[in-house]
N, C-alpha and C positions, 0 to 999 in steps of 0.2 A: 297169396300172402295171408297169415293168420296173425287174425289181431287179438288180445287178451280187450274184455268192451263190460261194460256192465249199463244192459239196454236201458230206460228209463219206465218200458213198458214190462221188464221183466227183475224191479226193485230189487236187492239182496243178492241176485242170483245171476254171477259173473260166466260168461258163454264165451267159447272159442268158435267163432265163426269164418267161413269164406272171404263173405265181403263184408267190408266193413260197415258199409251203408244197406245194408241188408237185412234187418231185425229180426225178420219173419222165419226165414230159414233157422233149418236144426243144426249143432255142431256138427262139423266134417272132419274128418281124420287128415293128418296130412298125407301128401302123395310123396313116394320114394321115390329119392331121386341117383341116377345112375348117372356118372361120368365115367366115359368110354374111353376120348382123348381129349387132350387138351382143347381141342376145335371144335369139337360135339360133343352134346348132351343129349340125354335119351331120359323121358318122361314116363316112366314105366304108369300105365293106363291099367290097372288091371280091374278096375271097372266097368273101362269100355270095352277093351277086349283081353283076352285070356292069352292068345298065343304071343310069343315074343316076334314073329313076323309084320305084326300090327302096332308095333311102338309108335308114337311119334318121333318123329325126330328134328332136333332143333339145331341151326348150324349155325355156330358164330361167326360172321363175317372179317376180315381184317379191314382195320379202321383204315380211311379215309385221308387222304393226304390236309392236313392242314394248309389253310387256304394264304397264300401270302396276307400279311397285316397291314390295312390301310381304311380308308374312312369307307365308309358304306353310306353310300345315296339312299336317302328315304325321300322316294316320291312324297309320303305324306308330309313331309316337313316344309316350315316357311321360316325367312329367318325375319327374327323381329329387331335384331340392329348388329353394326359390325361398329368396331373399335380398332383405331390403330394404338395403339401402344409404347410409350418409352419407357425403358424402365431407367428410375431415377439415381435408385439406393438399392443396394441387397445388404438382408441382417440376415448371415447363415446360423448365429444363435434361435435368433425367436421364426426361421424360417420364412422370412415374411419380403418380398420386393413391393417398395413404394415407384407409382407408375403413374404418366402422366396419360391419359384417355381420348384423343379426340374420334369422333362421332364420324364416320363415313356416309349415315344415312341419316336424314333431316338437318337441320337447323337446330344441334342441341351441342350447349357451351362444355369446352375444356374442360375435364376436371382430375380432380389424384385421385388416386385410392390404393389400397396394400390387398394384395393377391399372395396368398398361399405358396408357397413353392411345392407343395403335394397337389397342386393344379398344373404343374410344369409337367409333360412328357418326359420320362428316364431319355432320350435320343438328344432333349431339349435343354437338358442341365448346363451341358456346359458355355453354353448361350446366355446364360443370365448371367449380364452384369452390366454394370449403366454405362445406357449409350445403345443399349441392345431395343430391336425394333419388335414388334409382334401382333398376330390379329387377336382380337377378343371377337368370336362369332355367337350371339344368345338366340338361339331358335326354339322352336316349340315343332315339336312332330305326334303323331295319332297312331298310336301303341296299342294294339290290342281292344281299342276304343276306347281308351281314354289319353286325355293331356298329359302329354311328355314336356318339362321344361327344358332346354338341355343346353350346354355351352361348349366350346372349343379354341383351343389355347395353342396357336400356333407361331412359333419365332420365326424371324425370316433370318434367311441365311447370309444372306447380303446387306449389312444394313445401309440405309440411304445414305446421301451425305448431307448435314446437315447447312443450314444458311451460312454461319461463321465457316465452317469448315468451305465452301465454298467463296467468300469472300476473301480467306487467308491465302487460298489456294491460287486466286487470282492478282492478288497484291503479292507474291511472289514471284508468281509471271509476269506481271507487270516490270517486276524491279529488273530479272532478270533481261527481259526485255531492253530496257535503260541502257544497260552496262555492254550489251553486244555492238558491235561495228557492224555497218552497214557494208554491204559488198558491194562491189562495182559493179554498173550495168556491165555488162558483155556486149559491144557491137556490133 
């Protein structure tokens, strides 16, 4: 690659150089380059060698099957709390779902808060809307050496059934209960 560079040790006087990071070196010419086919490229060397027997040769590979899409495990990560989630309200003007938080890990109180809908997964759209359930996961993982803050927004697809809804559910079995006739033993 040639970089247009103006060195700091060489003031005024702008150099076409190899490497960029290289100051010392003298300008280099570029190297011609020959495409053969589509698949191959050939690096005509005619500094290192002279006959066309001695090209390099460069083969592009065909790319790589894309890997199915799904979370990827980092051994280095730990997570630092989970969140179950109801969402209360969606405003699809200001894009914003108001959610109620409870804490899966420690002793920390209920609380709201308004999440983004551009934190929602495109698969997870049409899930948002209240009454809908979801995990809030905040982990930190070790990247390259340094701290990764990082979060995960996932809805469940079944949502649970709530206290009322289970009391309602039961106070109508109940009734129904009431109103049936009892059947004769058989003896």
């Amino acid at each position: 690659m040639l970089v247009q560079t103006t060195s700091p040790a060489r003031r005024g006087r702008s150099s076409r150089i190899a490497d960029p990071f290289d100051f010392q070196s003298e300008p280099v010419a570029p190297k011609p380059v020959e495409v053969v086919r589509s698949s191959t490229v050939f690096y005509d060397r005619t500094d290192l060698a002279s006959s066309v027997s001695q090209r390099a040769e460069k083969a592009f590979l065909a790319p790589l099957p894309v890997k199915s899409v799904g979370t990827q495990v980092d051994t280095d990560a730990s997570v630092i709390q989970i969140w179950e989630g109801r969402v209360l309200s969606v405003d699809l003007q200001s894009e914003v779902m108001s959610v109620l938080l409870s804490a899966r890990i420690g002793q920390v109180a209920d609380h709201t808060a308004e999440i983004d809908l551009q934190w929602v997964a495109d698969q997870d759209r049409d899930l948002v809307q209240p009454g809908a359930v979801f995990y809030l996961t905040l982990f930190k993982r070790l990247r390259r050496g340094s701290v990764e803050n990082a979060q995960e927004l996932r809805f469940r697809r079944r949502p649970a059934w709530s206290r009322q809804q289970i009391q309602r559910i039961q106070a109508d079995a109940a009734m129904i209960r009431s109103k049936m006739k009892a059947r004769p033993i058989a003896e």
